[in-house]
C-alpha positions as CSV (number, residue, x, y, z in Angstrom):
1,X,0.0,0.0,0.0
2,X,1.3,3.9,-0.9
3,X,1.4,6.2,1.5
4,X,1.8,9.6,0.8
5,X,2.8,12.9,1.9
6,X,1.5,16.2,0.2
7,X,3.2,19.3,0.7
8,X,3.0,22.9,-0.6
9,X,6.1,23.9,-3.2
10,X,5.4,27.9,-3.1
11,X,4.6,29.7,0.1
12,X,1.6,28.1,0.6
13,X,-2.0,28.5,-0.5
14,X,-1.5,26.5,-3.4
15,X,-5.1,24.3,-3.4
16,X,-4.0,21.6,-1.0
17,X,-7.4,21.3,0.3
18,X,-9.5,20.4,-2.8
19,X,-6.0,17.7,-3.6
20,X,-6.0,16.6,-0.1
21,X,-10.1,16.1,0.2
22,X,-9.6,13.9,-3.3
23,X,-6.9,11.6,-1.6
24,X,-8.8,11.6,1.7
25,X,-11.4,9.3,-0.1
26,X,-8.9,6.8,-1.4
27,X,-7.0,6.6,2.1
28,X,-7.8,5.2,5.4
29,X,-5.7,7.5,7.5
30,X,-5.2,11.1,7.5
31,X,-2.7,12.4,9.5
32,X,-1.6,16.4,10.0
33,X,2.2,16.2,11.2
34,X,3.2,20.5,11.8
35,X,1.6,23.8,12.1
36,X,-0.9,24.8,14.0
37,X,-4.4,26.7,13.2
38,X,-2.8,29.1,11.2
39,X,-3.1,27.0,8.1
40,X,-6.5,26.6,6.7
41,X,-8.0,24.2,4.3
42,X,-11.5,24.8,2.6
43,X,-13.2,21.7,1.5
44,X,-16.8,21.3,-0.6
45,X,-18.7,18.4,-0.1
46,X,-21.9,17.9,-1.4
47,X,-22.5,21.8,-1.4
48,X,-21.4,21.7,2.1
49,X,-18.3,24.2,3.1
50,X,-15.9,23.0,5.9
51,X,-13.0,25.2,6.6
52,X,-10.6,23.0,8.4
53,X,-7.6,25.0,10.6
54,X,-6.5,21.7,12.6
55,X,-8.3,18.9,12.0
56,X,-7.2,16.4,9.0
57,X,-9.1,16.9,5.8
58,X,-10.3,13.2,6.3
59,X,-12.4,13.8,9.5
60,X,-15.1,14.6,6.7
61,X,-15.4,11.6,5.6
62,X,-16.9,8.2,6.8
63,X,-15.0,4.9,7.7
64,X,-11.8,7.2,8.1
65,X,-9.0,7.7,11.2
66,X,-7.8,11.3,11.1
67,X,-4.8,12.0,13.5
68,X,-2.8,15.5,14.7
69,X,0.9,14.1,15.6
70,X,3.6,15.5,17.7
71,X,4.5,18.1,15.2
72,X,1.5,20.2,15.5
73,X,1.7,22.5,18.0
74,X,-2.5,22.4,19.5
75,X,-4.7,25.7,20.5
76,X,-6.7,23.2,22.9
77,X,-9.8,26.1,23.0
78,X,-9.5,27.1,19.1
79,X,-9.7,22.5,18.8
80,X,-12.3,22.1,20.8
81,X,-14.5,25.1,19.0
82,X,-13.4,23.5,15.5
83,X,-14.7,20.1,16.5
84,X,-17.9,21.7,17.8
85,X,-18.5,23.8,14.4
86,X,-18.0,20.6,12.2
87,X,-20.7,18.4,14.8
88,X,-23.2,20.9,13.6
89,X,-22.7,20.3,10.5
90,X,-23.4,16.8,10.6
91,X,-19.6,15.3,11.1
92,X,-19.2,12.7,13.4
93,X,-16.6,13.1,15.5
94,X,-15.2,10.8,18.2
95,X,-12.7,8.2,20.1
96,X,-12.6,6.4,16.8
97,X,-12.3,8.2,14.1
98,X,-10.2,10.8,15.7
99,X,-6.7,10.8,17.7
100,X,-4.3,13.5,18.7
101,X,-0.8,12.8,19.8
102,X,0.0,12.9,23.7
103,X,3.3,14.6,22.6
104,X,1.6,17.2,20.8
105,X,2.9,20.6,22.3
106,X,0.0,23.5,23.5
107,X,-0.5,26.7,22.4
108,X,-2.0,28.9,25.4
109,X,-3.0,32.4,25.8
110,X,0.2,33.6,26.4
111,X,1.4,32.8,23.5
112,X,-1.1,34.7,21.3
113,X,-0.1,37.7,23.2
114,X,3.3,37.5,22.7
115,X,2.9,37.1,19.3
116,X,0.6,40.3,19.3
117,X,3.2,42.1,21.0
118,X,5.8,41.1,19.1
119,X,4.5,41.8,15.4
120,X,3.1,45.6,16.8
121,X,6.6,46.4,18.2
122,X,8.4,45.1,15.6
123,X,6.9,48.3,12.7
124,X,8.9,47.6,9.7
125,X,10.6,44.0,10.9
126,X,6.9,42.6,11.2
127,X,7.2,38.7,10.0
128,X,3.8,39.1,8.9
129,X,2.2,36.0,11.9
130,X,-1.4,35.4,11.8
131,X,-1.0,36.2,15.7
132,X,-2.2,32.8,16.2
133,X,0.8,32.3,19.1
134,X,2.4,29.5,16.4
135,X,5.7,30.8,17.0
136,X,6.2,31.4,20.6
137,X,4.7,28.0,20.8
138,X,7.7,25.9,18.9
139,X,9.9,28.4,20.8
140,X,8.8,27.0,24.3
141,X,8.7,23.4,22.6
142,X,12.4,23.2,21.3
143,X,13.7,25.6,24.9
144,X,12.1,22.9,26.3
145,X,9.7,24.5,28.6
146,X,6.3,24.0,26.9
147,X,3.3,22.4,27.7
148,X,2.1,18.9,26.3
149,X,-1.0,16.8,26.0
150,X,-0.2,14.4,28.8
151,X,0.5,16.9,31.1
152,X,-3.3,18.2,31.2
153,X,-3.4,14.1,33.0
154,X,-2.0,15.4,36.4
155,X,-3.0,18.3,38.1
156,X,0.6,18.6,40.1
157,X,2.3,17.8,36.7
158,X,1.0,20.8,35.2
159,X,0.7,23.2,38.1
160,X,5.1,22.5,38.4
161,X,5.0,22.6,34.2
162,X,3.3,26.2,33.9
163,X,5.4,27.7,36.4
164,X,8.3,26.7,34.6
165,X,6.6,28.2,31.3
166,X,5.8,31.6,32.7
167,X,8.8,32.0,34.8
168,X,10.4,32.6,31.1
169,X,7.1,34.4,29.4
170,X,6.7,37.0,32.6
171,X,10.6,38.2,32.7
172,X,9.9,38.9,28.8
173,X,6.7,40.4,29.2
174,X,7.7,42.6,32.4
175,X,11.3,44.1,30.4
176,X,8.4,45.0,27.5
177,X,6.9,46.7,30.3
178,X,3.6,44.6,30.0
179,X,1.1,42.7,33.1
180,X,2.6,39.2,33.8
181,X,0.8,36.4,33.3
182,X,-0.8,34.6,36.1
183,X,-1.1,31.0,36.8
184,X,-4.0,30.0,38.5
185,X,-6.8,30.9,36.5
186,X,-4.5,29.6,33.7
187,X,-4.4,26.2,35.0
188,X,-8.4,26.2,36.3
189,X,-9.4,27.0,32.6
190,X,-6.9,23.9,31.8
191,X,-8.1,21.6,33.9
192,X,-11.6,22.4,32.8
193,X,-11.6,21.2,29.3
194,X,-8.4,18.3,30.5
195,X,-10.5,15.5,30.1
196,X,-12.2,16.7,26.6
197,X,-8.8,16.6,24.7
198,X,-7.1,14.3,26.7
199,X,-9.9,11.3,25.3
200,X,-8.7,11.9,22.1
201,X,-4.7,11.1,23.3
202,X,-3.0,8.3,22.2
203,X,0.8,7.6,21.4
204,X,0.4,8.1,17.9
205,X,3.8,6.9,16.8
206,X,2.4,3.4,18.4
207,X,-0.8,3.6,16.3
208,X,0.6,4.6,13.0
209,X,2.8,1.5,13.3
210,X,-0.2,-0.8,13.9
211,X,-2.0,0.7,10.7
212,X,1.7,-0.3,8.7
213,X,0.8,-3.9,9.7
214,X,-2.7,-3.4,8.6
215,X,-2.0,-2.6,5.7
216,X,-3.7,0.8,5.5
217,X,-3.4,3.9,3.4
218,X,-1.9,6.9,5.0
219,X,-1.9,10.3,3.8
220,X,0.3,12.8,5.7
221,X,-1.3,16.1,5.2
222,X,1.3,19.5,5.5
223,X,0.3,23.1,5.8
224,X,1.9,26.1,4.4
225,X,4.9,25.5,2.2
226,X,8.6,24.7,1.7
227,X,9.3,28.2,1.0
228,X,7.9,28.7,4.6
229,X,9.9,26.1,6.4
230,X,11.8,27.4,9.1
231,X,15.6,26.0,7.4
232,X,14.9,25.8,3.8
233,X,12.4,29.2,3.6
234,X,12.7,32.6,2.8
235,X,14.1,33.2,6.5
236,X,13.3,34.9,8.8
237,X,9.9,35.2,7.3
238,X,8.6,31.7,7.8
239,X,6.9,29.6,9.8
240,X,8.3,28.2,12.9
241,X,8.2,24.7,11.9
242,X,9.7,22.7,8.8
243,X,7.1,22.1,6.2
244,X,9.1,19.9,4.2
245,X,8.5,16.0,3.4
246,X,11.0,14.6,5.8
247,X,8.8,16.3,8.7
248,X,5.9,14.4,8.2
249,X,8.1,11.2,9.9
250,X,9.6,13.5,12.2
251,X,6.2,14.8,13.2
252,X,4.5,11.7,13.8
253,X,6.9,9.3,14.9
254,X,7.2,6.9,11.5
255,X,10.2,5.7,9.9
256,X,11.0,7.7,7.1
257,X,10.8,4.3,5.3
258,X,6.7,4.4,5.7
259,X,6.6,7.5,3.2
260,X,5.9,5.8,-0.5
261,X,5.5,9.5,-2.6
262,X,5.6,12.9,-2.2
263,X,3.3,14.7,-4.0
264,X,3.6,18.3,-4.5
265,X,0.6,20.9,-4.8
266,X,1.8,23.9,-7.1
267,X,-0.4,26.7,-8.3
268,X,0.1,27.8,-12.1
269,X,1.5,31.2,-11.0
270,X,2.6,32.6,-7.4
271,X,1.3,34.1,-4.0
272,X,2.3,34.8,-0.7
273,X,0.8,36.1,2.4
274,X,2.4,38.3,5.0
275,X,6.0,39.9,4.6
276,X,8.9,38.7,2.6
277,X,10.9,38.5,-0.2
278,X,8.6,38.2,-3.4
279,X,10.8,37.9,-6.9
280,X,8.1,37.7,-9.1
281,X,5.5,39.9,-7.9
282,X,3.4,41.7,-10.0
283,X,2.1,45.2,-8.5
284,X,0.1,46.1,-11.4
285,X,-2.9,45.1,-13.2
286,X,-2.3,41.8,-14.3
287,X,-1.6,41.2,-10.0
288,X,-4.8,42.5,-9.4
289,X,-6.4,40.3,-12.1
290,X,-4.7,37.3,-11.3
291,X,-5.4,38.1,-6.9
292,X,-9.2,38.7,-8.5
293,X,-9.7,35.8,-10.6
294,X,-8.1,33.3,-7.9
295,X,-10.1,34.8,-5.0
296,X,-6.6,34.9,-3.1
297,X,-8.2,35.6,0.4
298,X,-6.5,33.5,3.4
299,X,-8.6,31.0,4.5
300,X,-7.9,31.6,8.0
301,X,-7.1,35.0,8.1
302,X,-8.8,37.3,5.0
303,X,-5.4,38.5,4.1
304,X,-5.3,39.3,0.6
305,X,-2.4,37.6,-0.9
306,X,0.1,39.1,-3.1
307,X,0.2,37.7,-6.7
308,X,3.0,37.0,-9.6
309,X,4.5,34.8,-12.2
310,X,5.1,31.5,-11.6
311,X,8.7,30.6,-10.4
312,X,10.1,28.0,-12.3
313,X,13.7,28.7,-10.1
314,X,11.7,28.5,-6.7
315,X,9.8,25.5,-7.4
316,X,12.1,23.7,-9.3
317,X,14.4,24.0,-5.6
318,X,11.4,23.0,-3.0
319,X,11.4,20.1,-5.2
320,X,14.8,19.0,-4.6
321,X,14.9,20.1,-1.3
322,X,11.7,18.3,-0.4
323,X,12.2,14.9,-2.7
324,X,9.2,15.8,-4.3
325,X,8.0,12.8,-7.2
326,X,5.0,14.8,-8.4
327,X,3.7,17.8,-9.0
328,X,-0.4,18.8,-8.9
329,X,-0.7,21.6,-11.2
330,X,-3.9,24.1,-9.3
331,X,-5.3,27.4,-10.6
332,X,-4.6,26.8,-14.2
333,X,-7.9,28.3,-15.6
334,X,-7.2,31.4,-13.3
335,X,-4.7,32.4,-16.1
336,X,-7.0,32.0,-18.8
337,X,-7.6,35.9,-20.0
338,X,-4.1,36.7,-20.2
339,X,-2.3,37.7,-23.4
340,X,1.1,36.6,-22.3
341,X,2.6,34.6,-19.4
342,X,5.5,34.8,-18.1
343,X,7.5,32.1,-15.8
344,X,11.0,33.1,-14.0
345,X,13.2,31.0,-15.1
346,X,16.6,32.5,-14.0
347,X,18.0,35.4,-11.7
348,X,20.2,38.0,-11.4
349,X,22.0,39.4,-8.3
350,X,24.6,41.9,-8.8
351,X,25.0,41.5,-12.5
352,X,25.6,37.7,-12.4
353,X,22.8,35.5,-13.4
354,X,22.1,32.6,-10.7
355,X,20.2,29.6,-11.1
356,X,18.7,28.6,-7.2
357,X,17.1,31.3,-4.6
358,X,20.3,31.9,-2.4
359,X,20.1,31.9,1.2
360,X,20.5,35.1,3.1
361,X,17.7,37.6,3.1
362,X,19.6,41.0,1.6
363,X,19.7,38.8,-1.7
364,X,16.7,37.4,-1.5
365,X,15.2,40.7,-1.8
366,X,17.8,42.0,-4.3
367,X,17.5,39.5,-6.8
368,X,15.5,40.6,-10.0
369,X,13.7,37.5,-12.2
370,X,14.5,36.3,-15.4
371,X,11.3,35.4,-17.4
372,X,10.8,33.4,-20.5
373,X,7.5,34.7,-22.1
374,X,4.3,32.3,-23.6
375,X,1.3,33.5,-25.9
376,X,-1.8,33.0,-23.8
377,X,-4.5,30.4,-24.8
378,X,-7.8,33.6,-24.5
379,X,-9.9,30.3,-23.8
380,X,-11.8,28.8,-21.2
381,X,-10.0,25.5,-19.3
382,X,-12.6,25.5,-16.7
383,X,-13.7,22.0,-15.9
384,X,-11.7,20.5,-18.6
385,X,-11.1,17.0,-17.5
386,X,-9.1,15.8,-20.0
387,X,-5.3,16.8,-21.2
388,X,-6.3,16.8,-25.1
389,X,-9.2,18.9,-24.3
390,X,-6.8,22.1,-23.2
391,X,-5.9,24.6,-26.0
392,X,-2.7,23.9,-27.7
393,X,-0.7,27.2,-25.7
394,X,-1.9,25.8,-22.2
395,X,-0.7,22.3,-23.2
396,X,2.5,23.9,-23.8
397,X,2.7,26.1,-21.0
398,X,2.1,22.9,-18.9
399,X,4.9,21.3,-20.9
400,X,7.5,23.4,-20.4
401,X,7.0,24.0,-17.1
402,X,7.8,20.1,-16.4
403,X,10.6,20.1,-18.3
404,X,12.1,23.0,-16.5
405,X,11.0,22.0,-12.9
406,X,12.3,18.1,-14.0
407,X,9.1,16.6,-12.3
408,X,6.3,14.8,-13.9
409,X,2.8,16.6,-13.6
410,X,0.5,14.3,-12.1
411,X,-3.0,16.4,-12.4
412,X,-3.9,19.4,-13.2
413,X,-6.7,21.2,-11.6
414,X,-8.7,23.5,-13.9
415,X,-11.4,25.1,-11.5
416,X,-12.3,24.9,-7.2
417,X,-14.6,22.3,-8.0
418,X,-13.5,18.8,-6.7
419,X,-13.9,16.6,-10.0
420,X,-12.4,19.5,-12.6
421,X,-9.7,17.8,-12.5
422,X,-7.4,16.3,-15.6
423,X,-6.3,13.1,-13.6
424,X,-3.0,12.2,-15.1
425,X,-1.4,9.6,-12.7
426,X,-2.8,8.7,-9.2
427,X,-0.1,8.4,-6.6
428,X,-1.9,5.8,-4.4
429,X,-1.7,3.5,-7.7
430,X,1.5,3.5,-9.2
C-alpha cells in the first residue's frame, strides 16, 4: 500500500485542500504532522463548506481515522470550538475516528499575546504572523519548557510545568513593560476542558505503526509550504516549523521508510501572504487580475495575498529540497484571459545570473527575475477533465513547465470544483 505525503512547493495557499479532500477518499488515514491553526484548508462536499484550521481533511469523511501528531503544536480552545463547528454540521466526531498525539505541544493564551506584542513592536521587521501564538509555541517546545498533552493528565504535573513556562514568558513580558501572566486561572481554565482533549490522546507513533501492519493507506497532510519552512524558507519570514517532506516522519513518529511518494501541490502562478521577499510579484494590473480571478483571500485570516509569475527557479528548488515525485498543477484556468505569461526562469543578483534562490535575506530581496514569455490560450480550461481537451498554448505552458522544474505533472486542476480535474497519474496507484 502507498502512502503519501502532500506538501505545498510555493509559500503556501496552493489548493492543497481540494487535492487533499480527493486523496482523503482513497485513504484510510489522514494524519496532519506540523503547524498549527494558522493554516487553513477549505473543502466542498456535497454543497457543504468545511473550513478546516487543525483537524485532517479526512475527519469529513466516513470509515476514516484522522490524527494530529507531535509536530503540531494544538490551540486546545481554538480545537475544541473547531470540533464543535463541524458536529453541527453533521460530522461525526469521536474516540474512533479521531486521535491526537500525547506529545503534541499547546498553544495557550500567552502565547497569542506574545505574538501580538511582538508583530506591533516590531513596525517595519513585522514577520507578517497570523498572531495565532504558532511561533512562541515551537519556541517554548524546542527551549524545552512548553506544555504537552499528557500533562493536562495530572494536576501537580501541570501546576510545576506552567510555572516553569511563565517563569520565562513573565521576565519577557515585564522588560516590554507589559502585566505578567498569572497561573491559577491559567491552569483552572486547563483543567476544565483536561478530560475533553485528553480522550482523544493516544501515542500516535504506536498507532501509526499498527495501521503499517494493517496494511492501511496513509496520507500525511502538510500546511503552508517549503518556502515557509523554518531551514529551507525565505528566512526569517517563515513559519516556525519545517514544512518539508522529511517532517511528516519526524512529526509523527514513523520511519522515514513508511513514506511511498511525495506529492507536491503547485499553483500555475505565485502568491504569498504576509511579509517577505517576493521575486516575481506583480504590482500592477495583471496582479490585481490574477489576486481577483483566484479569489486569493486566506482561508484563515482574510489577508489578501500578493500575486506573480510563476517561479520556475523557486519550485524547481522545493522540489529537490523536499524529494518531491510529483507535482499537482492548481489554478490553471485562473490564467485563462491573459495575453502573455510569463515564468521566472533565471535570476540575477549583482550582474551575475544565478540559477537557485540563495540563502541570506539581503539577496533574497535583491534578486531581479528572469522570465521566458508564452502566448496565452484567450480560452476557457474551466472544468476540462481531459489533457487533449486544453488549448494547444496551455498544453505547452504545462509542458514546459515540467521540463524546467524536472518533475512529472501528475494532475492538473482546472477550476475549485473537486472533479475538474485532468487526472494524469494517481499516486496511491503507481
Amino acid at each position: 500500500m502507498k502512502n503519501i505525503v502532500v506538501v505545498g512547493s510555493q509559500w503556501g495557499d496552493e489548493g492543497k485542500g481540494k487535492i487533499v479532500d480527493w486523496l482523503s477518499e482513497q485513504a484510510d488515514v489522514v494524519v496532519r504532522f506540523q503547524g498549527g491553526h494558522n493554516a487553513g484548508h477549505t473543502l466542498v462536499i456535497n454543497g457543504v463548506t468545511y473550513k478546516l484550521r487543525l483537524l485532517p481533511s479526512g475527519i469529513v469523511r466516513k470509515n476514516k481515522i484522522s490524527i494530529i501528531g507531535n509536530g503540531v503544536v494544538v490551540d486546545p480552545w481554538a480545537l475544541l470550538d473547531e470540533i464543535d463547528e463541524i458536529k453541527s454540521k453533521g460530522v461525526e466526531v469521536d474516540t474512533d475516528n479521531f486521535i491526537i498525539s500525547e506529545s503534541a505541544n499547546l498553544i495557550l493564551p500567552f502565547h497569542r499575546e506574545m505574538d501580538e506584542i511582538r508583530e506591533d513592536s516590531a513596525g517595519k521587521g513585522k514577520i507578517g504572523t497570523t498572531r495565532r501564538g504558532i511561533g512562541p509555541a515551537y519556541e517554548d517546545k524546542v527551549g524545552r519548557r512548553s506544555i504537552r498533552v499528557m500533562d493536562l493528565r495530572s494536576e501537580k504535573n501541570l501546576d510545576q510545568r506552567l510555572e516553569s513556562v511563565l517563569l520565562h514568558h513573565n521576565a519577557i513580558r515585564k522588560g516590554l513593560g507589559k502585566k505578567i501572566y498569572e497561573k491559577d486561572q491559567l491552569k483552572k481554565d486547563l483543567l476544565k476542558i483536561a478530560p475533553k482533549i485528553l480522550k482523544y490522546s493516544k501515542p500516535v507513533w504506536l498507532k501509526l505503526d499498527e495501521f503499517k501492519k494493517q496494511k492501511k493507506r496513509i496520507l500525511f497532510e502538510g500546511a503552508q509550504g517549503i518556502l515557509l519552512d523554518v531551514d529551507h524558507g525565505t528566512y526569517p519570514f517563515v513559519t516556525s516549523s519545517n514544512t518539508v517532506a522529511s517532517s511528516a516522519a519526524t512529526g509523527t513518529g514513523c520511519g522515514l521508510n513508511t513514506i511511498n511518494y511525495v506529492l507536491g501541490i503547485t499553483k500555475a502562478y505565485t502568491t504569498r501572504v504576509g511579509e517577505g521577499p517576493f521575486p516575481t510579484e506583480l504590482k500592477d494590473d495583471i496582479g490585481e487580475l490574477l489576486g481577483t480571478r483566484g479569489k486569493e483571500f486566506g482561508t484563515v485570516t482574510s489577508r489578501k495575498r500578493r500575486c506573480g509569475w510563476f517561479d520556475g527557479v523557486l519550485v524547481r528548488q522545493t522540489i529537490k529540497v523536499s524529494g518531491i515525485d510529483g507535482i499537482a498543477l492548481t489554478k490553471l484556468d485562473v490564467l485563462d484571459e491573459l495575453d502573455e505569461i510569463k515564468m521566472c526562469v533565471e535570476y540575477e543578483l549583482d550582474g551575475k545570473k544565478i540559477n537557485y534562490l540563495p540563502a541570506a535575506v539581503e539577496d533574497q530581496l535583491k534578486i531581479k527575475p528572469i522570465y521566458k514569455t508564452f502566448d496565452g490560450w484567450k480560452k476557457s480550461t474551466s472544468g476540462i477533465k481531459n489533457i487533449d481537451d486544453l488549448p494547444e498554448n496551455a498544453k505547452n505552458y504545462i509542458k514546459e513547465v515540467e521540463n524546467f522544474i524536472e518533475t512529472k505533472i501528475s494532475s492538473i486542476s482546472t477550476s475549485p470544483e473537486r472533479d475538474d480535474t485532468i487526472l494524469i497519474e494517481n499516486p496511491f496507484e503507481i
